[in-house]
C-alpha positions as CSV (number, residue, x, y, z in Angstrom):
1,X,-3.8,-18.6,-95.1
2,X,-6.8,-16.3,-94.0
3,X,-9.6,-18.5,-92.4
4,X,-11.8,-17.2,-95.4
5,X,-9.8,-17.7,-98.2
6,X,-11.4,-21.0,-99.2
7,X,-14.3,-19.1,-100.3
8,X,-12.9,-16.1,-101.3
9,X,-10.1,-17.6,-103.5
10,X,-12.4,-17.9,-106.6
11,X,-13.4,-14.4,-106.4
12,X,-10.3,-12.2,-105.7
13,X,-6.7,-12.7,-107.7
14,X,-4.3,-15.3,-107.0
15,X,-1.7,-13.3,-105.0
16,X,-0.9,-15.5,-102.0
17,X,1.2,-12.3,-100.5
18,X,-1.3,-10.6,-100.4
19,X,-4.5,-13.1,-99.9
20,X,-5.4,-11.7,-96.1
21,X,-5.9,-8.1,-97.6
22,X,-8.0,-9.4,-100.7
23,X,-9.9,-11.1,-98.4
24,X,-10.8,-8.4,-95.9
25,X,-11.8,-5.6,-98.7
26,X,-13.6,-8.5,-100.8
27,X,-15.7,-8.5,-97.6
28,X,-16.4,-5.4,-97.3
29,X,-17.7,-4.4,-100.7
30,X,-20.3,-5.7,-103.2
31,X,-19.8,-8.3,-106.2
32,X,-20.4,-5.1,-108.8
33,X,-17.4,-2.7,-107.0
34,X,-14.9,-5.8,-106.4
35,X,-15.3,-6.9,-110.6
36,X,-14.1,-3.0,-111.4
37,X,-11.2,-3.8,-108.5
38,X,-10.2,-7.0,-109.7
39,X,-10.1,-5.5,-113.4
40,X,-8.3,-2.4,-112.4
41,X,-5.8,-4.9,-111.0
42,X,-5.7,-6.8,-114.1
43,X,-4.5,-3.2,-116.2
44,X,-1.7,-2.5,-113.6
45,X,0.1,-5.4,-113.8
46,X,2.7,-3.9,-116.1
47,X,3.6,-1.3,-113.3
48,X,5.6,-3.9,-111.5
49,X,8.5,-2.8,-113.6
50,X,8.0,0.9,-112.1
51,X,10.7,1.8,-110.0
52,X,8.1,3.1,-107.3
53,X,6.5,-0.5,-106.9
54,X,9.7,-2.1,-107.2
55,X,9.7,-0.8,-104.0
56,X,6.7,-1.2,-102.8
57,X,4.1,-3.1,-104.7
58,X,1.3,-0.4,-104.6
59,X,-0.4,-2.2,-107.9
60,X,-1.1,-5.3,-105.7
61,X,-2.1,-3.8,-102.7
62,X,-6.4,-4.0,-102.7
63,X,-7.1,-1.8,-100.6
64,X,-4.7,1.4,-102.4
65,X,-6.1,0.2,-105.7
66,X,-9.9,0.0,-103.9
67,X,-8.8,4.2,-103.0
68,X,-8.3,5.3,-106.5
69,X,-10.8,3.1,-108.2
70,X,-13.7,5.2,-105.7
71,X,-11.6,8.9,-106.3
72,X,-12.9,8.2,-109.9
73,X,-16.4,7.0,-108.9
74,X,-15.5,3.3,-109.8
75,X,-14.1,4.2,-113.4
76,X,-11.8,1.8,-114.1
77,X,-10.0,3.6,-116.9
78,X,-10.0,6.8,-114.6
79,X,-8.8,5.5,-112.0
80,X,-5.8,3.5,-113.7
81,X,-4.6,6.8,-115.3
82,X,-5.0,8.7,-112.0
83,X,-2.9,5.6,-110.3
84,X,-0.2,5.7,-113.1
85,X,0.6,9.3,-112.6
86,X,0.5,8.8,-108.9
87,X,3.4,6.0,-109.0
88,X,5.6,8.9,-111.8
89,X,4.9,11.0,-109.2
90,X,6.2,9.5,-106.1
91,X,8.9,9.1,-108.2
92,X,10.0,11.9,-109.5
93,X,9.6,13.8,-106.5
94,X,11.2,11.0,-104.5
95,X,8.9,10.9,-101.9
96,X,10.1,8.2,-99.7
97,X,14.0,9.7,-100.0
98,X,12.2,13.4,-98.8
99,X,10.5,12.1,-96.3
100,X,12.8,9.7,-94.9
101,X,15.6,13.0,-94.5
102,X,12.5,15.2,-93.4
103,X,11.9,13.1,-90.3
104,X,15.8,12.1,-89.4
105,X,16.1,16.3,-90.0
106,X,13.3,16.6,-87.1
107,X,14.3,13.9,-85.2
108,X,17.9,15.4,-84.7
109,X,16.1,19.0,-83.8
110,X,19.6,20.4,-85.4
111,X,18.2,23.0,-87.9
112,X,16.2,25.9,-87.3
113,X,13.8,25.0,-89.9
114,X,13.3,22.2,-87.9
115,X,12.4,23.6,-84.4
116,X,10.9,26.3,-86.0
117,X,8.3,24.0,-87.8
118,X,7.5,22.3,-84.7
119,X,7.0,25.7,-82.4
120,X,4.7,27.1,-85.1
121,X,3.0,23.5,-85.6
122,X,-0.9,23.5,-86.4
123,X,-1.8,19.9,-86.0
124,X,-1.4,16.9,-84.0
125,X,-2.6,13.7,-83.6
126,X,-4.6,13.5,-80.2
127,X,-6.2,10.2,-79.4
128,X,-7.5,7.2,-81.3
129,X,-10.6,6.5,-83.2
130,X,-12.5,3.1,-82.2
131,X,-10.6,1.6,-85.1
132,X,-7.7,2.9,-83.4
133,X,-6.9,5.1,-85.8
134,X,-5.0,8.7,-84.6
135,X,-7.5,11.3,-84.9
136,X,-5.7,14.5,-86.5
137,X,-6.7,18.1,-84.8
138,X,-5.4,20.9,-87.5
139,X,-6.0,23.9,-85.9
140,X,-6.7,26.3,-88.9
141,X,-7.8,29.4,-86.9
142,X,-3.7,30.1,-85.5
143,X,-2.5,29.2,-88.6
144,X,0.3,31.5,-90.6
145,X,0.3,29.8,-93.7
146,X,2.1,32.7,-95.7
147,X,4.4,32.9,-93.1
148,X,5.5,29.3,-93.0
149,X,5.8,29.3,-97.0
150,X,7.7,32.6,-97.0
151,X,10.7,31.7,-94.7
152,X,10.8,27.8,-95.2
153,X,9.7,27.6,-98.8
154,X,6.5,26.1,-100.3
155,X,8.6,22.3,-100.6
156,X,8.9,21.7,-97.3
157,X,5.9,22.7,-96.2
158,X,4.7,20.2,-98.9
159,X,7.1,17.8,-97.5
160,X,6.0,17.7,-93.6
161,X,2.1,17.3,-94.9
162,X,3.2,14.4,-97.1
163,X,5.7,12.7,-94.0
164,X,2.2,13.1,-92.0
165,X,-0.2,11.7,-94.8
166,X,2.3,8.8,-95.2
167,X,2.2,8.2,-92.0
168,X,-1.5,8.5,-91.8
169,X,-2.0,5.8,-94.7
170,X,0.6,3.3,-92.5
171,X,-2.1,3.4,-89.6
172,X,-5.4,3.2,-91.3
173,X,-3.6,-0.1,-93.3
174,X,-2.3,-1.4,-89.8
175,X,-5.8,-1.3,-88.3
176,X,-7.4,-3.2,-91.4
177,X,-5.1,-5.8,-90.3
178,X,-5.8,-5.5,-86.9
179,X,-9.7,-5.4,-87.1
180,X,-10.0,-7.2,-90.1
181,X,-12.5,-4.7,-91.6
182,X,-12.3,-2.1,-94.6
183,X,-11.7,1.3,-93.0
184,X,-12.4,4.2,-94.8
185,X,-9.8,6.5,-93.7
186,X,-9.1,8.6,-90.2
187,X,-11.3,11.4,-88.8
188,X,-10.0,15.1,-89.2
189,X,-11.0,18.3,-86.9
190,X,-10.5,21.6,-88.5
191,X,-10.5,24.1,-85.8
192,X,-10.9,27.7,-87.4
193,X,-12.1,29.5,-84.1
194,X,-10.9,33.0,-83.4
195,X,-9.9,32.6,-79.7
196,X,-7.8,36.0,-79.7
197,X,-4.3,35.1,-79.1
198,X,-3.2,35.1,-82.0
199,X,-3.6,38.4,-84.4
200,X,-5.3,38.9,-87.9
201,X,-7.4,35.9,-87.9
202,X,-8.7,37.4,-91.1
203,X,-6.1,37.6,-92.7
204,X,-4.4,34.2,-91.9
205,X,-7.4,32.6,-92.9
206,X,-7.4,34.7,-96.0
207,X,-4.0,33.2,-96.9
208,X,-5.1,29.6,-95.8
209,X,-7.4,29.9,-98.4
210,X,-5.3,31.7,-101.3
211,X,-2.1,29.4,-100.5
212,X,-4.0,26.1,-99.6
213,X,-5.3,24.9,-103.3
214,X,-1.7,24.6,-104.8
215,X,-0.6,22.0,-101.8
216,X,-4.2,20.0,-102.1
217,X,-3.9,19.3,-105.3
218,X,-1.0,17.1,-104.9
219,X,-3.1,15.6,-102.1
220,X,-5.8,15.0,-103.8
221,X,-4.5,13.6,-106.8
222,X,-2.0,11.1,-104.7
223,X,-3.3,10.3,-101.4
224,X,-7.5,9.6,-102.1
225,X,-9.7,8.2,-99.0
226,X,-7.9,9.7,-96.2
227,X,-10.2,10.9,-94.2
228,X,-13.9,9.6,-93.6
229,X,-15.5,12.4,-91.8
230,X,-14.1,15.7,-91.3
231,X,-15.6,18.1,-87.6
232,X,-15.2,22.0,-88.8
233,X,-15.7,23.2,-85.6
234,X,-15.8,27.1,-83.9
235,X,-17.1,28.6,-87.1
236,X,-18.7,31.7,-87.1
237,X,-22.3,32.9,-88.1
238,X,-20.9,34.1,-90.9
239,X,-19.4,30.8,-92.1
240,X,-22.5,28.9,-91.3
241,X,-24.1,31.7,-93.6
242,X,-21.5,31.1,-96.3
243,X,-22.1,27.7,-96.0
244,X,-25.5,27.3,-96.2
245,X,-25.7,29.1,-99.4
246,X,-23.3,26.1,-101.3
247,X,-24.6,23.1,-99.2
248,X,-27.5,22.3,-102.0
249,X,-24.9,22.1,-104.4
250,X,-23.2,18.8,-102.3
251,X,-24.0,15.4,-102.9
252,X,-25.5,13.4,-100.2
253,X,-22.3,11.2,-99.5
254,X,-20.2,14.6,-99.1
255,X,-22.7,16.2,-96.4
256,X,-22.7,12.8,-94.6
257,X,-18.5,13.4,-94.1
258,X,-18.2,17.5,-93.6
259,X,-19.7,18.3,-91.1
260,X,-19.6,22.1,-89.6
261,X,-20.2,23.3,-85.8
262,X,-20.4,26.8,-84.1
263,X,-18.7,28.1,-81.3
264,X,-19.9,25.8,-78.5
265,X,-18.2,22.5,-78.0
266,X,-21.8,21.1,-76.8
267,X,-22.6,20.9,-80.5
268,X,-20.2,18.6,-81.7
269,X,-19.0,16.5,-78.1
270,X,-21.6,14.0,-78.6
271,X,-20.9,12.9,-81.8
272,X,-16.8,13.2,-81.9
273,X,-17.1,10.4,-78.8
274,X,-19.0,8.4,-80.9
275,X,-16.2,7.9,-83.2
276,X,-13.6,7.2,-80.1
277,X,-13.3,4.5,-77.7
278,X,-14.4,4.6,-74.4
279,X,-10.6,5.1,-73.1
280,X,-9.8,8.0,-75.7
281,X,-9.6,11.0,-73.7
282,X,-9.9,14.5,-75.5
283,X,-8.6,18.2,-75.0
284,X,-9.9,20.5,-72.6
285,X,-10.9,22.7,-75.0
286,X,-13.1,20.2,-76.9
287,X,-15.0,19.4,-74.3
288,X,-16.0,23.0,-73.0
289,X,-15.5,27.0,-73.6
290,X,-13.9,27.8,-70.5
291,X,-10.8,30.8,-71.1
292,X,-8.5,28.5,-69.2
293,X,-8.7,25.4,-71.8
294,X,-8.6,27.7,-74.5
295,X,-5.4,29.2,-73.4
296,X,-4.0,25.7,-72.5
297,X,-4.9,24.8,-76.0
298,X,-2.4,23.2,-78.1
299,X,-0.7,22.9,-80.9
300,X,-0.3,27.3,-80.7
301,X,0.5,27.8,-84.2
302,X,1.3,31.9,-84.2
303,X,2.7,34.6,-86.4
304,X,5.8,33.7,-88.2
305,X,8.2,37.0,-87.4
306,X,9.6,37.7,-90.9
307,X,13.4,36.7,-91.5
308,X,13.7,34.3,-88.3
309,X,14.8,31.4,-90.6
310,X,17.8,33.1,-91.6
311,X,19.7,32.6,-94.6
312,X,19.2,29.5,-96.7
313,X,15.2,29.5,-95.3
314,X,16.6,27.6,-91.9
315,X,18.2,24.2,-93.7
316,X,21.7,24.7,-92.2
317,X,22.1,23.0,-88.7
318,X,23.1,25.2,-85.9
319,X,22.7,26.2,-82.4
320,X,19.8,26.9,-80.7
321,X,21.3,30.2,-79.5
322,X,21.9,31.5,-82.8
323,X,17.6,31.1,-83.6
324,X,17.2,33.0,-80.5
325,X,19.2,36.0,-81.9
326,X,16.9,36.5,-84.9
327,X,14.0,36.0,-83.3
328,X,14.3,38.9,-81.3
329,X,15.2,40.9,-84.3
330,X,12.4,39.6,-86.2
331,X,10.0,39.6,-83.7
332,X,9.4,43.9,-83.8
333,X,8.9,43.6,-87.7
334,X,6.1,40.9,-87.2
335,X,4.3,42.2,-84.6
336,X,4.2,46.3,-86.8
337,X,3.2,44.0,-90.1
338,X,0.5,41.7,-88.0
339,X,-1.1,45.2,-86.6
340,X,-1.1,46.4,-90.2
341,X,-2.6,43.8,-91.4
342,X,-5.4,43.4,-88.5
343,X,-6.5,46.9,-89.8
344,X,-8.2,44.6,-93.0
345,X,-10.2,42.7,-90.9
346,X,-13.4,44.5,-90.9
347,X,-16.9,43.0,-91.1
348,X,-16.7,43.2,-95.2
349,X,-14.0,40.7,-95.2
350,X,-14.8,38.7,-92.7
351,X,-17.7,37.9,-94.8
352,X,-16.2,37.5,-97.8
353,X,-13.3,35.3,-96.1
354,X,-16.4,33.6,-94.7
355,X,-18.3,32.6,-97.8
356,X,-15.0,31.6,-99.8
357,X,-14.5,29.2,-97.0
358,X,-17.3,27.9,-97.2
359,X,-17.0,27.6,-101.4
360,X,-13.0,26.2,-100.3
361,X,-14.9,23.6,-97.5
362,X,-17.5,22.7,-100.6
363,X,-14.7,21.7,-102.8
364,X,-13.0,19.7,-99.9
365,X,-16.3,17.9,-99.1
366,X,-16.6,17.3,-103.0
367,X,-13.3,15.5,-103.3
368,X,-14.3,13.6,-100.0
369,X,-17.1,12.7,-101.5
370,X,-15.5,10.3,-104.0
371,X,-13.9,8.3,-101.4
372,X,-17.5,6.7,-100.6
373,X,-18.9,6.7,-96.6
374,X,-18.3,4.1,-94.1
């Protein structure tokens, strides 16, 4: 028994499997927002017949429930639909059987979808918050989002994101444990600078844009709270520009978790350490804007070359030898369709790109900004 569950047993539901995590997000909200959590719990009792919670008993779980009750600004009713069609969906989709093949498939490094994802790889996890929490770097600007989609189709693309976000929701549960505190979910950097290396930056971020929506509404709808404050950092004047022009339209909470830098890494050092421990040591290249630490920078990312997953978009195990063979072959018709489409990125698109990014970053802050600030 929790050493506060003499007082708190009158105030939370009798659930002695789960008394230690009533007890830690009773503590860490008011009387007003644990009622609305204790009656959501009351309406979902029913869902312990759902083959999802037979499983794994989301509908008991505080501090999931405490994540969709604030996605719907504390309406209860909301917030149980939104959690019913989350549990159908898990379901249907199978999300624990795709994600448990999706990381034995990467594990085993036997198909070329599999390599191929990690070699053109965006984000990584690169230290711990204070919580001890993995800080996630997505490094937006050496994206190929089209690319990705087009030779390993849109599913497992959706897959890997969801492996990573169920992973993500495993740690930010473990360190309530651990800290005995209500954590409001991990901290994010979105990287979008044009450091060169990579062609049609334009382009790429075009498609980030144009492809993204379709993949965050599943995130959205399914996985609320993950993140509580997100660094956009290497933007441009003219995403600062773009920016600044939808920024009166955000709520306070939302401006308190996005929060958007320019090109120098003086701007945001100061305050990413603030969320780290003293141990937690960071990239080279987010500490300064020397050339050397941007070309040691890490994950690459890269142009996909067109056709290199082969038949069957790369699902098939194989060699390693036979991915080497069509990459070469592939590798021509990339580089003549990346120049083509480099011939795009003039300063009228950049700009539009630019202000649509910052409309797309808006709308990212907005859902944010239902998952309340820590």
């Amino acid at each position: 028994m929790s050493p506060s569950w003499d007082r708190m047993s009158s105030r939370v539901p009798h659930d002695p499997e789960h008394e230690l995590e009533w007890s830690i997000v009773a503590d860490g909200i008011d009387e007003d927002e644990l009622f609305k959590l204790r009656e959501l719990h009351q309406v979902l009792q029913d869902c312990e017949l759902h083959p999802t919670c037979r499983r794994k008993p989301l509908h008991r779980q505080a501090q999931t429930l405490l994540r969709f009750l604030r996605a719907r600004d504390g309406d209860v009713l909301k917030a149980e639909r939104m959690f019913r069609d989350m549990l159908e969906w898990r379901h249907t989709f199978d999300v624990d059987g795709k994600v448990h093949s999706w990381r034995r498939e990467l594990e085993r490094h036997r198909t070329r979808r599999a390599r191929l994802c990690k070699r053109f790889a965006i984000e990584e996890q690169i230290c711990n918050d204070k919580h001890g929490i993995p800080v996630r770097l997505l490094r937006l600007g050496v994206a190929d989002s089209a690319g990705m989609i087009r030779e390993f189709g849109q599913e497992a693309i959706l897959v890997d994101s969801l492996s990573k976000l169920e992973w993500t929701h495993e740690q930010i549960r473990n360190a309530m444990f651990r800290c005995r505190k209500l954590i409001r979910g991990q901290i994010q950097i979105l990287d979008v600078g044009d450091y060169g290396d990579v062609p049609n930056w334009t382009g790429r971020m075009w498609n980030n844009l144009r492809l993204g929506p379709d993949i965050y509404k599943v995130f959205d709808g399914n996985y609320p709270e993950t993140v509580r404050k997100v660094f956009i950092i290497r933007t441009g004047s003219l995403v600062h520009h773009g920016y600044t022009l939808v920024q009166r339209l955000l709520p306070q909470r939302t401006k308190r978790k996005l929060k958007l830098y320019g090109p120098k890494a003086t701007e945001w050092v100061s305050e990413l350490r603030a969320e780290l421990s003293d141990k937690q040591e960071l990239p080279e290249f987010l500490l300064c804007d020397s050339e050397k630490a941007f070309r040691a920078a890490t994950p690459r990312g890269g142009v996909v070359p067109e056709g290199i997953a082969g038949s069957n978009e790369g699902r098939f195990e194989e060699d390693e030898e036979a991915e080497d063979e069509s990459d070469v072959l592939a590798h021509t018709s990339s580089q003549k369709l990346a120049q083509e489409q480099a011939g795009l990125g003039d300063v009228l698109l950049r700009f539009l790109v630019a202000v649509i990014f910052a409309l797309a970053a808006a709308m990212l802050g907005g859902q944010l900004g239902k998952d309340g600030v820590s």
